[in-house]
KEKOL-300377 format. One record per residue: residue in three letters; x, y, z of N, C-alpha, C in turn; residue number from 1. Coordinates in Angstrom, 1 decimal. Example, Ala and Ser with C-alpha at 12.3 -4.5 7.8 and 13.67 -1.06 7.14 Angstrom:
2
+---------+--------+--------+--------+--------+--------+--------+--------+--------+--------+-----+
! residuo !     nX !     nY !     nZ !    caX !    caY !    caZ !     cX !     cY !     cZ ! num !
+---------+--------+--------+--------+--------+--------+--------+--------+--------+--------+-----+
!     ALA !   13.2 !   -5.7 !    7.8 !   12.3 !   -4.5 !    7.8 !   13.2 !   -3.3 !    7.8 !   1 !
!     SER !   12.8 !   -2.2 !    7.1 !   13.7 !   -1.1 !    7.1 !   12.9 !    0.0 !    7.9 !   2 !
+---------+--------+--------+--------+--------+--------+--------+--------+--------+--------+-----+
This chain:
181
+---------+--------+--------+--------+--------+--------+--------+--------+--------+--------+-----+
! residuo !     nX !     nY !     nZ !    caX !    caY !    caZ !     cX !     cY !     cZ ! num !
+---------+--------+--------+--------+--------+--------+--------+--------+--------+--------+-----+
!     UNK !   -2.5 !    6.9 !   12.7 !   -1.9 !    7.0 !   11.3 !   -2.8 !    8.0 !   10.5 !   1 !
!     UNK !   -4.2 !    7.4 !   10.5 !   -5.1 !    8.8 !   10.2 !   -4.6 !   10.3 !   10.6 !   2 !
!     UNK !   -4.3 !   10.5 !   11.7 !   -3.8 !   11.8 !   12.0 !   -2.9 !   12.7 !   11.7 !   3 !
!     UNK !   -1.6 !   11.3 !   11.3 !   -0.5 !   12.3 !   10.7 !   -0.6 !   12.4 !    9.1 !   4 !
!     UNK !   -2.2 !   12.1 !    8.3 !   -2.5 !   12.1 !    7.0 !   -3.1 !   12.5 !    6.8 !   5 !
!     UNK !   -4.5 !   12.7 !    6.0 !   -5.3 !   12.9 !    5.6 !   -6.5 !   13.5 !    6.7 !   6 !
!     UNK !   -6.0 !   12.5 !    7.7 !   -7.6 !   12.3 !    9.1 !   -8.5 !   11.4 !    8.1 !   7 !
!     UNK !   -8.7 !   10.5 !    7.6 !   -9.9 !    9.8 !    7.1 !   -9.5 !    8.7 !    6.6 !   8 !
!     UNK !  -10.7 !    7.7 !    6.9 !  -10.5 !    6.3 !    7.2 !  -11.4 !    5.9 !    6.6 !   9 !
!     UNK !  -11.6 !    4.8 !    5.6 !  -12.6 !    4.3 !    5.1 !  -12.7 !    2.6 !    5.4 !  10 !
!     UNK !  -13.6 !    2.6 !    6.3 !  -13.8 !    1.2 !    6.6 !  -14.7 !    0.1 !    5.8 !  11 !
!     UNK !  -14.4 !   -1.1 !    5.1 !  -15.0 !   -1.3 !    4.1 !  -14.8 !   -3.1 !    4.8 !  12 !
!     UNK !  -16.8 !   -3.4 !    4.4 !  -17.1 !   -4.9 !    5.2 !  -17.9 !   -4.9 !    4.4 !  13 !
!     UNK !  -18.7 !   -6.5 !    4.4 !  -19.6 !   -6.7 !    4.0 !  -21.1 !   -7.2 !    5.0 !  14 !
!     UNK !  -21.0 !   -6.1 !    6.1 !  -21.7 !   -6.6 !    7.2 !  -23.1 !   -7.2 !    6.7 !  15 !
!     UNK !  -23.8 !   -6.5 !    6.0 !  -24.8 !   -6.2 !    5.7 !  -25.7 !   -8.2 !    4.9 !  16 !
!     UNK !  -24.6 !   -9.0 !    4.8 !  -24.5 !  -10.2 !    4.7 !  -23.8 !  -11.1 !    5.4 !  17 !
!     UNK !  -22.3 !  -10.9 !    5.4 !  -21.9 !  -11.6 !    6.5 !  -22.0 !  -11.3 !    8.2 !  18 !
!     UNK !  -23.1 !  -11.6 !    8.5 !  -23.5 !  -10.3 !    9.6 !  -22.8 !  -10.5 !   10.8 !  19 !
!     UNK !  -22.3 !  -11.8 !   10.4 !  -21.7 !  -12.1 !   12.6 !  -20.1 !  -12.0 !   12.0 !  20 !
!     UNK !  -18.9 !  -12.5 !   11.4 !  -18.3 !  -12.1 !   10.8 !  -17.7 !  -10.7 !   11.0 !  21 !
!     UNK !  -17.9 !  -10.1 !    9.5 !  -17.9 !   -8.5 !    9.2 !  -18.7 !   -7.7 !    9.8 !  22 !
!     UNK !  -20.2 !   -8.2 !   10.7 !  -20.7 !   -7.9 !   11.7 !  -19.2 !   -7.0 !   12.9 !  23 !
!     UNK !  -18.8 !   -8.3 !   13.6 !  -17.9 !   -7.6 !   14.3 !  -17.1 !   -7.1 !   14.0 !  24 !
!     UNK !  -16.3 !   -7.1 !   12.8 !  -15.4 !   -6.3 !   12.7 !  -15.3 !   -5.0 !   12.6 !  25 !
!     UNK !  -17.0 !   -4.8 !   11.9 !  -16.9 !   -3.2 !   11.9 !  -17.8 !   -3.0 !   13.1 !  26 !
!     UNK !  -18.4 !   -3.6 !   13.8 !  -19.0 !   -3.0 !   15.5 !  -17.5 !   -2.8 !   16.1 !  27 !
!     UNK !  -16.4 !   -3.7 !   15.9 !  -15.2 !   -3.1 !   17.0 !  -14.2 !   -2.2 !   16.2 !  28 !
!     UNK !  -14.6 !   -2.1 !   14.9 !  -13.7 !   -0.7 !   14.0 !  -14.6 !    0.4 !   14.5 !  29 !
!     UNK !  -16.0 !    0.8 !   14.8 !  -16.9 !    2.1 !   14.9 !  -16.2 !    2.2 !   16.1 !  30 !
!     UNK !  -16.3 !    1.1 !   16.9 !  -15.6 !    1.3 !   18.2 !  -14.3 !    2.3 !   18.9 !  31 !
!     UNK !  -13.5 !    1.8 !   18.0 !  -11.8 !    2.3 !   18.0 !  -12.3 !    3.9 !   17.4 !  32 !
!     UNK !  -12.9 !    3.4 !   16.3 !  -13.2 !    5.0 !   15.4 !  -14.0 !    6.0 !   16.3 !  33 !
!     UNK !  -14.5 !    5.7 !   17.4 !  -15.1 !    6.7 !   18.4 !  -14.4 !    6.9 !   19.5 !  34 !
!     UNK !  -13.0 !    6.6 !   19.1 !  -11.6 !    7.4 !   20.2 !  -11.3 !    8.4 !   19.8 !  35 !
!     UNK !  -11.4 !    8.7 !   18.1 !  -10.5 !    9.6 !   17.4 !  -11.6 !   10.5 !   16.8 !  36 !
!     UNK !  -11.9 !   11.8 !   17.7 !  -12.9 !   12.3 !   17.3 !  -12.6 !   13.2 !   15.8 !  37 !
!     UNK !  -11.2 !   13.3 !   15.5 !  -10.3 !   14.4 !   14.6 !  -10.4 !   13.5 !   13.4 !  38 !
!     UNK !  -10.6 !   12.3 !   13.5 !  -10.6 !   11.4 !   12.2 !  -12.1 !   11.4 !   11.9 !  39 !
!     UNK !  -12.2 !   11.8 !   10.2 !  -13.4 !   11.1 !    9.5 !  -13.3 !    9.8 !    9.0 !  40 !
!     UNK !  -14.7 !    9.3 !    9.4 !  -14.6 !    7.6 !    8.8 !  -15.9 !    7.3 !    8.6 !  41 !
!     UNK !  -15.5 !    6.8 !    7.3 !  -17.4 !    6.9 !    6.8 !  -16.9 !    5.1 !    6.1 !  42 !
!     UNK !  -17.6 !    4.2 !    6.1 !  -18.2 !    2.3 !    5.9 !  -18.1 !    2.4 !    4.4 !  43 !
!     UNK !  -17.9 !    1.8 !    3.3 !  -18.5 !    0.8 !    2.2 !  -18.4 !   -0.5 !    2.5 !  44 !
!     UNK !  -19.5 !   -0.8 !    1.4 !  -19.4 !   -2.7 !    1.3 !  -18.5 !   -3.0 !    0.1 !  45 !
!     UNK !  -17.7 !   -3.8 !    0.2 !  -16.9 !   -4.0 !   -0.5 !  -16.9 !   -4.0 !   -1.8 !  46 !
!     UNK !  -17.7 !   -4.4 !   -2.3 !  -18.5 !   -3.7 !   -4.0 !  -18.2 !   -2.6 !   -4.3 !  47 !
!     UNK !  -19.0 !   -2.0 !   -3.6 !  -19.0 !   -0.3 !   -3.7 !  -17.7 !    0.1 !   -3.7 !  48 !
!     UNK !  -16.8 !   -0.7 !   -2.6 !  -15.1 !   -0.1 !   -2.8 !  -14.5 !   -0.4 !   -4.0 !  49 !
!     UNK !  -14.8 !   -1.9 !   -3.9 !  -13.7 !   -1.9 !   -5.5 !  -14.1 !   -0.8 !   -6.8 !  50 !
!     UNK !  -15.8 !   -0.6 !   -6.7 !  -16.1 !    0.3 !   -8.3 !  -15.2 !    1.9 !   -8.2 !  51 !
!     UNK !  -15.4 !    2.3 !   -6.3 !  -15.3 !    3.5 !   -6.4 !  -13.5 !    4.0 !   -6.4 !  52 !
!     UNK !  -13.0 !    2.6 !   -6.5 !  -11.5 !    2.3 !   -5.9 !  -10.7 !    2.7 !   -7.4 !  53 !
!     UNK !  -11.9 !    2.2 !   -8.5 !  -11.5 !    2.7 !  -10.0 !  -12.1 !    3.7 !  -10.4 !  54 !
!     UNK !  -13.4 !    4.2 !  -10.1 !  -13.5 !    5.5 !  -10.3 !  -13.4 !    6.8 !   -9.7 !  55 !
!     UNK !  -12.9 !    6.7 !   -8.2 !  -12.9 !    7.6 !   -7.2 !  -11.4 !    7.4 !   -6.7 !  56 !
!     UNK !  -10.1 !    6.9 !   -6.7 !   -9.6 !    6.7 !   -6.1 !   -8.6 !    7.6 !   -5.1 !  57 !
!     UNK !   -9.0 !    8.9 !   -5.5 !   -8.7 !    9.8 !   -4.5 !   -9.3 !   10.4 !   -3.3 !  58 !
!     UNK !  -10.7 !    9.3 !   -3.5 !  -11.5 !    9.6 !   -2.5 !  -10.8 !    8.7 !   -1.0 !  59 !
!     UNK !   -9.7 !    7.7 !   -1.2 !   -9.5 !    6.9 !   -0.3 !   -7.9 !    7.4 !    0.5 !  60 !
!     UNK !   -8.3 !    7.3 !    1.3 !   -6.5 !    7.4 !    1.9 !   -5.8 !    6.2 !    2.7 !  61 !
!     UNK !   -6.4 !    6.2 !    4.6 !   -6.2 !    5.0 !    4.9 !   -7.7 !    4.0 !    4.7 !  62 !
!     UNK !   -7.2 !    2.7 !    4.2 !   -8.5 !    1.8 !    4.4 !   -8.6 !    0.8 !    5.1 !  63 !
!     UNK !   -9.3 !    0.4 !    6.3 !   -9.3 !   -0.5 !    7.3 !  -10.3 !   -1.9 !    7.1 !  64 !
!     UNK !   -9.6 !   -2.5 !    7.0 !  -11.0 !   -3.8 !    6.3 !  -10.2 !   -5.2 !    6.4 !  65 !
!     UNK !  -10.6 !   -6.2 !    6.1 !  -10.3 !   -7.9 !    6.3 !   -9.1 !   -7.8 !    5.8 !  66 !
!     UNK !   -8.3 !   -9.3 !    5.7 !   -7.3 !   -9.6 !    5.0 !   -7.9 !   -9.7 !    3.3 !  67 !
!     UNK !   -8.7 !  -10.4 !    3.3 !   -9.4 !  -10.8 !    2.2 !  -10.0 !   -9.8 !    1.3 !  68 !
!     UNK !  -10.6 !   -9.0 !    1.9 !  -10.9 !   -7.4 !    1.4 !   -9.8 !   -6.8 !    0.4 !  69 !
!     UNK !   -8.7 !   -6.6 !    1.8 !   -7.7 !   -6.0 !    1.5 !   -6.8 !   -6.5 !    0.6 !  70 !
!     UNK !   -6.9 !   -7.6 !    0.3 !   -5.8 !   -8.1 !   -1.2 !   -6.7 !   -7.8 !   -2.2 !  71 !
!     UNK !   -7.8 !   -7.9 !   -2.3 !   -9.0 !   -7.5 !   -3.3 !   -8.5 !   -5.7 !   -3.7 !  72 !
!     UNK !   -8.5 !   -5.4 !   -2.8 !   -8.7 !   -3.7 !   -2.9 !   -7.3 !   -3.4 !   -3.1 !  73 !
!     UNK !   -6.6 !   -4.0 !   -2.5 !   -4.9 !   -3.5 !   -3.1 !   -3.9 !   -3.9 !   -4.6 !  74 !
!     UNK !   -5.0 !   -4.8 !   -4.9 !   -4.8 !   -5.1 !   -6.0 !   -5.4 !   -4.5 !   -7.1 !  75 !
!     UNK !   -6.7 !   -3.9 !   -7.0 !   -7.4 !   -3.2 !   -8.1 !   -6.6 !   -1.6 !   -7.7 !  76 !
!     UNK !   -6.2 !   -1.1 !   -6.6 !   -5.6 !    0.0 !   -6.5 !   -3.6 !    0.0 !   -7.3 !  77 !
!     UNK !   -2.9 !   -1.3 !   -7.3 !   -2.4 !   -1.1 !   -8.0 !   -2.5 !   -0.6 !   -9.4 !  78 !
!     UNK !   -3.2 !   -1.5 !  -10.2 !   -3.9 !   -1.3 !  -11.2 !   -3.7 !   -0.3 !  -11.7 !  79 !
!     UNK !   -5.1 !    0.6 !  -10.9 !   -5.1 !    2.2 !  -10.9 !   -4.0 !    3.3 !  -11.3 !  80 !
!     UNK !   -3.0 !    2.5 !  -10.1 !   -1.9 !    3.4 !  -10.5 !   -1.0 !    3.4 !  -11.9 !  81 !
!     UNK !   -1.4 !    2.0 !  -12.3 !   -0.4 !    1.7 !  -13.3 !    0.1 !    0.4 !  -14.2 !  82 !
!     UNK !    0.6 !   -0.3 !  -13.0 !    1.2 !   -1.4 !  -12.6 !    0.9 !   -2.2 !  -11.4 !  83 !
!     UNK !    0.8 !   -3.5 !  -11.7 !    0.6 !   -4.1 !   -9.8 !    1.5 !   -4.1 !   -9.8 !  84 !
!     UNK !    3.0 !   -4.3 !  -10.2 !    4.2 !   -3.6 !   -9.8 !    4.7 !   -2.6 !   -8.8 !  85 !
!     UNK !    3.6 !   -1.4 !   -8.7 !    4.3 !   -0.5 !   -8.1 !    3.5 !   -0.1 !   -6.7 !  86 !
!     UNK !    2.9 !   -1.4 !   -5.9 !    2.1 !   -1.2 !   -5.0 !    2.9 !   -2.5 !   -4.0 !  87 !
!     UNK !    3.6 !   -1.7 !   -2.8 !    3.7 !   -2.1 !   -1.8 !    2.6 !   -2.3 !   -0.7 !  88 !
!     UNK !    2.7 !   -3.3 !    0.0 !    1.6 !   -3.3 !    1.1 !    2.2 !   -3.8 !    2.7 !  89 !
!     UNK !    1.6 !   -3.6 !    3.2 !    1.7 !   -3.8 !    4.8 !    0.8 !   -4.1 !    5.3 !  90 !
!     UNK !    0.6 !   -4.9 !    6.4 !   -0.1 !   -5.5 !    7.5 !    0.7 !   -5.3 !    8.8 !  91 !
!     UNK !    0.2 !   -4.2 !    9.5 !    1.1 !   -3.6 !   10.7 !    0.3 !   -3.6 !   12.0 !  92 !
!     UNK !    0.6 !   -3.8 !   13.1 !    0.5 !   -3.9 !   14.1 !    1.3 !   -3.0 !   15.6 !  93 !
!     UNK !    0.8 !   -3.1 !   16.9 !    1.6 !   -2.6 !   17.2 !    2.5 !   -2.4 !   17.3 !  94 !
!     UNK !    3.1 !   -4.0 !   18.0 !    4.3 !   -4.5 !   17.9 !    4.9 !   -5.1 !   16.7 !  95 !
!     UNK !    4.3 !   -5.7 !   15.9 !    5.0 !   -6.4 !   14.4 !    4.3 !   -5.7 !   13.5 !  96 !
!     UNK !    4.7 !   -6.1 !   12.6 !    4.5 !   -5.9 !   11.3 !    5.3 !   -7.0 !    9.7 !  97 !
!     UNK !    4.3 !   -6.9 !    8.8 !    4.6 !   -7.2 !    8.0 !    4.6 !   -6.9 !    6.5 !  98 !
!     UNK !    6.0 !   -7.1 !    5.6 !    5.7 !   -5.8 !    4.4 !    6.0 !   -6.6 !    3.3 !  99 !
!     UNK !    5.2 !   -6.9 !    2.2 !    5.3 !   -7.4 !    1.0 !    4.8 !   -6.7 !   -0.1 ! 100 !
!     UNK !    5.7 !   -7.2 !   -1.6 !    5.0 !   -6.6 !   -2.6 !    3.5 !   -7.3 !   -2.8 ! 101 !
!     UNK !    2.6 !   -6.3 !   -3.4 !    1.1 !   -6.9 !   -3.6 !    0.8 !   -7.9 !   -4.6 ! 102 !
!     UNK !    2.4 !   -7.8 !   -5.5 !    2.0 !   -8.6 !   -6.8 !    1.9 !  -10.1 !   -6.6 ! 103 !
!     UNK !    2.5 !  -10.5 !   -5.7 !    2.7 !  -12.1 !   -5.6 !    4.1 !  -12.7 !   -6.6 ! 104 !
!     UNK !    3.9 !  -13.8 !   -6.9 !    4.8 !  -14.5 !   -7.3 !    5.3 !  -14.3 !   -8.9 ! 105 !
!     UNK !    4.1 !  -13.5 !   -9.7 !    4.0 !  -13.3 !  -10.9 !    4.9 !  -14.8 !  -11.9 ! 106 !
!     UNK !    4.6 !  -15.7 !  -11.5 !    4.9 !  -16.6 !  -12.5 !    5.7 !  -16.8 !  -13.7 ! 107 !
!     UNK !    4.8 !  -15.8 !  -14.5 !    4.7 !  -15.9 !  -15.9 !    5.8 !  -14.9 !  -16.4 ! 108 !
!     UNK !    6.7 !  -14.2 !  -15.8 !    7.4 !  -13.2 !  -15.9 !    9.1 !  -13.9 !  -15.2 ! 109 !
!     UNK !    8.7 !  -14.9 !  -14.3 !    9.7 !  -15.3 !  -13.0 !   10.4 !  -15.5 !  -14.2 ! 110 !
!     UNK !   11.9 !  -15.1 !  -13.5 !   13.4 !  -15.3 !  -14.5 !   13.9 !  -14.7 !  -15.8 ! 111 !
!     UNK !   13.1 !  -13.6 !  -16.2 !   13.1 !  -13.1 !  -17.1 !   13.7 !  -11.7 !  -17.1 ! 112 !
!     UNK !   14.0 !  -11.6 !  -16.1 !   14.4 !  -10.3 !  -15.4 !   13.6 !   -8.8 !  -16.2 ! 113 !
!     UNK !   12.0 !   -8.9 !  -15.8 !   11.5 !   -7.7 !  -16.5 !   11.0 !   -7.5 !  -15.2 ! 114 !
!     UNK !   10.5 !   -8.2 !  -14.5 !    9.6 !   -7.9 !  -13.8 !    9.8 !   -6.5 !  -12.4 ! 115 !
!     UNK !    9.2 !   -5.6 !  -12.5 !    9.3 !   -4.3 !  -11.7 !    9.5 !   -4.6 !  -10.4 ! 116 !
!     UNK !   10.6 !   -4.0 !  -10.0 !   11.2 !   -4.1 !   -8.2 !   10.7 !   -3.3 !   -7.6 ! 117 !
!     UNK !    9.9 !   -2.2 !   -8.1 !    9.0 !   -0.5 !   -7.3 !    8.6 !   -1.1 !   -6.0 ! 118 !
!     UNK !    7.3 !   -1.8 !   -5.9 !    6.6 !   -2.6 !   -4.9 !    7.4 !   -3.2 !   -3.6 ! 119 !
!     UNK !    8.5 !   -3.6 !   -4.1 !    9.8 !   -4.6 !   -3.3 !   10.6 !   -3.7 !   -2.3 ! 120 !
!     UNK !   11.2 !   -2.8 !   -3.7 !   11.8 !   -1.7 !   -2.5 !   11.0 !   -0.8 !   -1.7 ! 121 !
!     UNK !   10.2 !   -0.3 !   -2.4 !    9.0 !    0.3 !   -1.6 !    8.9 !   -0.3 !   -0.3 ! 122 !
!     UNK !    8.7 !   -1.3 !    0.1 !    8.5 !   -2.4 !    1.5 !    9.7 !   -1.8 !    1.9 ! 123 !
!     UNK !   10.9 !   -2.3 !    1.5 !   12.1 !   -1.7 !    2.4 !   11.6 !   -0.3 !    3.0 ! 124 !
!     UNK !   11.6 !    0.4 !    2.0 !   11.0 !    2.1 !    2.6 !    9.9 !    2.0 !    3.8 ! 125 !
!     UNK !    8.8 !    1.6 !    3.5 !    8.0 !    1.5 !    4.4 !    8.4 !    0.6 !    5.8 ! 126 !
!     UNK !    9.3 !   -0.8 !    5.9 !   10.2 !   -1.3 !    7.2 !   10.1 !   -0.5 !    8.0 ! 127 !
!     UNK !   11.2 !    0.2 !    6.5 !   12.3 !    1.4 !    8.3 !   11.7 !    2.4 !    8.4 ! 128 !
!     UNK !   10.5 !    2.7 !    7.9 !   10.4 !    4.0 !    8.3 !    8.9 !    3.5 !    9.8 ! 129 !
!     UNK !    8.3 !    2.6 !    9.4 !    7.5 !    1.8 !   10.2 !    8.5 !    1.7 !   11.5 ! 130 !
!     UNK !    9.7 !    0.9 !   11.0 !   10.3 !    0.5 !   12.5 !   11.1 !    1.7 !   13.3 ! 131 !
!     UNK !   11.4 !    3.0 !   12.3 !   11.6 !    4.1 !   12.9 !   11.0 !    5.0 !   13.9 ! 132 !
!     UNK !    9.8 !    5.1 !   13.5 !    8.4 !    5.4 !   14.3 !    8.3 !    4.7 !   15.7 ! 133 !
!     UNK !    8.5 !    3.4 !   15.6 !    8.1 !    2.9 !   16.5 !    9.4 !    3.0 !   17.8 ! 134 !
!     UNK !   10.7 !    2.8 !   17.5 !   11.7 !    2.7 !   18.1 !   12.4 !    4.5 !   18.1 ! 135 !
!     UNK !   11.3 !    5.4 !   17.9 !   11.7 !    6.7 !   18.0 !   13.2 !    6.9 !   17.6 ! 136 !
!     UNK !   13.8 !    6.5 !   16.1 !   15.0 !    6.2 !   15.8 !   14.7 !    6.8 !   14.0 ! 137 !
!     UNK !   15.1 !    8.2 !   14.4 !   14.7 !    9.3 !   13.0 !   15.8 !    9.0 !   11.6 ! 138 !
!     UNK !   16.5 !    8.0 !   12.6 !   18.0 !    7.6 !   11.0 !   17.3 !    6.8 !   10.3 ! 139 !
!     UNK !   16.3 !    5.6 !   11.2 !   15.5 !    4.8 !   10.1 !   14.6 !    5.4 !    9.1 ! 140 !
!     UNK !   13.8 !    6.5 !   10.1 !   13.1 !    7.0 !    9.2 !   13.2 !    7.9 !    8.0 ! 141 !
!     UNK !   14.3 !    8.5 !    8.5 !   15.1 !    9.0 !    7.4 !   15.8 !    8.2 !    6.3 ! 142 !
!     UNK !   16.0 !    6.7 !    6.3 !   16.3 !    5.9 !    5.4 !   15.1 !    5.6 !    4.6 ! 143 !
!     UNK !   13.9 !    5.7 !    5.1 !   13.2 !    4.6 !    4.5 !   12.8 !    6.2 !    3.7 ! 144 !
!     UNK !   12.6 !    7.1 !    4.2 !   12.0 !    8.5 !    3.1 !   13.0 !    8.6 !    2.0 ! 145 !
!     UNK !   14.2 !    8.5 !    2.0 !   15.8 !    8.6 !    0.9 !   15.3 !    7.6 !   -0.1 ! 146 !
!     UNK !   15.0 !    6.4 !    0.4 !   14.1 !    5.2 !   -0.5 !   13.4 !    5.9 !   -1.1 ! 147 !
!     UNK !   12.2 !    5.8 !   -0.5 !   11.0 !    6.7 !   -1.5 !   11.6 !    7.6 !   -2.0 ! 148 !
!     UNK !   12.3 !    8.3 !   -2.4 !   12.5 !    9.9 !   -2.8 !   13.1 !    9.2 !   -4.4 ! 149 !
!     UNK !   14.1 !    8.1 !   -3.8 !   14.9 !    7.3 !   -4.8 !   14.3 !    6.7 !   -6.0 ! 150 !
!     UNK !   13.8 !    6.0 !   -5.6 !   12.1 !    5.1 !   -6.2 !   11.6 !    6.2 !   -7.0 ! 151 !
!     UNK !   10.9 !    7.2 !   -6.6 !   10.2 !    8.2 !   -7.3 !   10.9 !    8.9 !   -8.5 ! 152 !
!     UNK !   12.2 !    9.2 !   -7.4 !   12.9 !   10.0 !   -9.0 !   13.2 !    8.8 !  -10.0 ! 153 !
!     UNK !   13.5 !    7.8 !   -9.4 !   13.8 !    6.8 !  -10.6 !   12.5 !    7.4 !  -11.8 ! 154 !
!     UNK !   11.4 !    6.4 !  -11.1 !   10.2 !    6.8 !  -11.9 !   10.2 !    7.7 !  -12.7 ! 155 !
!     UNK !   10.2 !    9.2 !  -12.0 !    9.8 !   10.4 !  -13.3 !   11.2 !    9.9 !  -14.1 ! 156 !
!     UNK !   11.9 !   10.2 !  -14.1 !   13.4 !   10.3 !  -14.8 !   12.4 !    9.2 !  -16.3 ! 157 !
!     UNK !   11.7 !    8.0 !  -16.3 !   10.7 !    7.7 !  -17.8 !   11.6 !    6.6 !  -17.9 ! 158 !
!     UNK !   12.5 !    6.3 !  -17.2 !   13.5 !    4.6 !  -17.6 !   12.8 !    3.8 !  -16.7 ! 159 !
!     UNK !   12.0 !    2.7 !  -17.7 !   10.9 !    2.5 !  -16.8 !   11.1 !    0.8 !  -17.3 ! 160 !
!     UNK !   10.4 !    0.2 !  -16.6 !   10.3 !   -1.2 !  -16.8 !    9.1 !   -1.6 !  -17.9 ! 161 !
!     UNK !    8.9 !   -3.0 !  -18.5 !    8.1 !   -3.3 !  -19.4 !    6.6 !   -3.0 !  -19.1 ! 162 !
!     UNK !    6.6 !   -3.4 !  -17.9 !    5.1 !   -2.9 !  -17.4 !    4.3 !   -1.5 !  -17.5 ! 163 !
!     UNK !    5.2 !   -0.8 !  -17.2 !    5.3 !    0.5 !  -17.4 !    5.6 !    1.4 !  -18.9 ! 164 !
!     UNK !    5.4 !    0.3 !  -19.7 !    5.9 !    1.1 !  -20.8 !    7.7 !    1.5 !  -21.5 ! 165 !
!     UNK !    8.7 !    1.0 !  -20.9 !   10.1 !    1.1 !  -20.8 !   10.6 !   -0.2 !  -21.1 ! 166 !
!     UNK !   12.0 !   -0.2 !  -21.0 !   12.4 !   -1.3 !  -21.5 !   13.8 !   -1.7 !  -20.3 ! 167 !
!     UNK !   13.9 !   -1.2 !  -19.2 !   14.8 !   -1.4 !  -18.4 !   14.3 !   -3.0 !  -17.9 ! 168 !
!     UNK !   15.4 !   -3.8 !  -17.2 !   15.4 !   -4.5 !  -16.8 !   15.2 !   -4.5 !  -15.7 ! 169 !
!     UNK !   15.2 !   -5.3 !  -14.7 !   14.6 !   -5.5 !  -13.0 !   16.3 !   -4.9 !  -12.6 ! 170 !
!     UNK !   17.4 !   -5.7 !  -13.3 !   18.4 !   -5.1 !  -12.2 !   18.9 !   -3.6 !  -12.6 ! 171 !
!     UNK !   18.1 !   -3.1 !  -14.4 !   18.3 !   -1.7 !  -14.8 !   17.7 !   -1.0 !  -13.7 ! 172 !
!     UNK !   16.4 !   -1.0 !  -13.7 !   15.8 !   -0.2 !  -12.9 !   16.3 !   -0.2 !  -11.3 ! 173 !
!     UNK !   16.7 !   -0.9 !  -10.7 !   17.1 !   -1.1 !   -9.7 !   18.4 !   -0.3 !   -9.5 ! 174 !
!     UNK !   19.5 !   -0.2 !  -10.5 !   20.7 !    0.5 !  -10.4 !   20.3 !    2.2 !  -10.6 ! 175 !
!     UNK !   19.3 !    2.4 !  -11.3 !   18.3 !    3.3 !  -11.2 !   18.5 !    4.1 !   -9.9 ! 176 !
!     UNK !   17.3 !    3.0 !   -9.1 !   17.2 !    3.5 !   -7.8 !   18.4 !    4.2 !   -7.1 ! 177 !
!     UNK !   19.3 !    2.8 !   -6.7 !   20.7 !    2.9 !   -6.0 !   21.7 !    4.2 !   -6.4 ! 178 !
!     UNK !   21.3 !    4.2 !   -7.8 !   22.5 !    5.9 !   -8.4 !   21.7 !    6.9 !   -7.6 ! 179 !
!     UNK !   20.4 !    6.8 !   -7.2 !   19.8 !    7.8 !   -6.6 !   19.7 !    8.1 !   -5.2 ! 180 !
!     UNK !   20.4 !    6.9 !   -4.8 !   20.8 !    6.9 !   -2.9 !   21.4 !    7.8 !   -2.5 ! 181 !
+---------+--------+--------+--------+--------+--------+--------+--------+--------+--------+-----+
């Protein structure tokens, strides 16, 4: 994945205390990471990620780290962008995968119909274009990119959800997207 991106990988543990733990994880991440001589990959301790995740966050591309890490870090990376709204995530494997929005359940919004779909459909996009890849089947991938393209123009176009500053609703924004299919 590093390869068809950036090349760089930022592996983020807290070996340095949890030593048997995050110990192995990143003795068998340096591991993998000394297959791929074309990829750069340089370690933080999770600290260090979340500050530099708000002040640096173009320093990161792909990030390889815990589950626990990784909800930590994809949630202050929403943020960043904006909205936890507009941060899709994945947990992928070879054979499976799995794709959710990062926001969770958002409670306090449920039924109100404000709450941003960006993150939701985003998942869709990433699916197919994930299961595209894998089943060498370029219609998926080519769906799930029409998504994104969709999603984005929605975005700039400024009809935006509350989170964001706008006043569309979940199924506004949504009809949004779909006029853009």
């Amino acid at each position: 994945m590093a390869k068809a991106r950036r090349g760089k990988v930022t592996i983020v543990h807290k070996a340095n205390v949890l030593s048997v733990t995050d110990g192995l994880f990143r003795a068998v991440a340096r591991e993998v990471a000394s297959k791929y001589p074309g990829v750069t990959v340089n370690e933080m301790y999770i600290d260090s990620a979340v500050m530099d995740m708000v002040r640096r966050p173009q320093d990161f591309d792909i990030v390889l780290t815990t589950n626990l890490y990784g909800d930590i870090l994809s949630d202050i990376a929403a943020y960043v962008t904006g909205s936890i709204g507009l941060a899709p995530s994945a947990n992928m494997g070879d054979s499976k995968a799995m794709f959710e929005p990062v926001h969770g359940a958002a409670f306090d919004i449920a039924g109100k119909g404000i709450a941003n779909p960006t993150a939701t459909i985003l998942c869709i996009s990433w699916m197919l274009k994930w299961w595209g890849s894998r089943t060498n089947s370029g219609s998926y991938v080519t769906a799930g990119e029409v998504i994104e393209r969709s999603v984005l123009d929605a975005l700039s176009s400024g009809k935006l959800t509350p989170d964001l500053g706008g006043g569309l609703t979940t199924d506004e924004f949504t009809k949004e997207v779909l006029a853009r299919l």
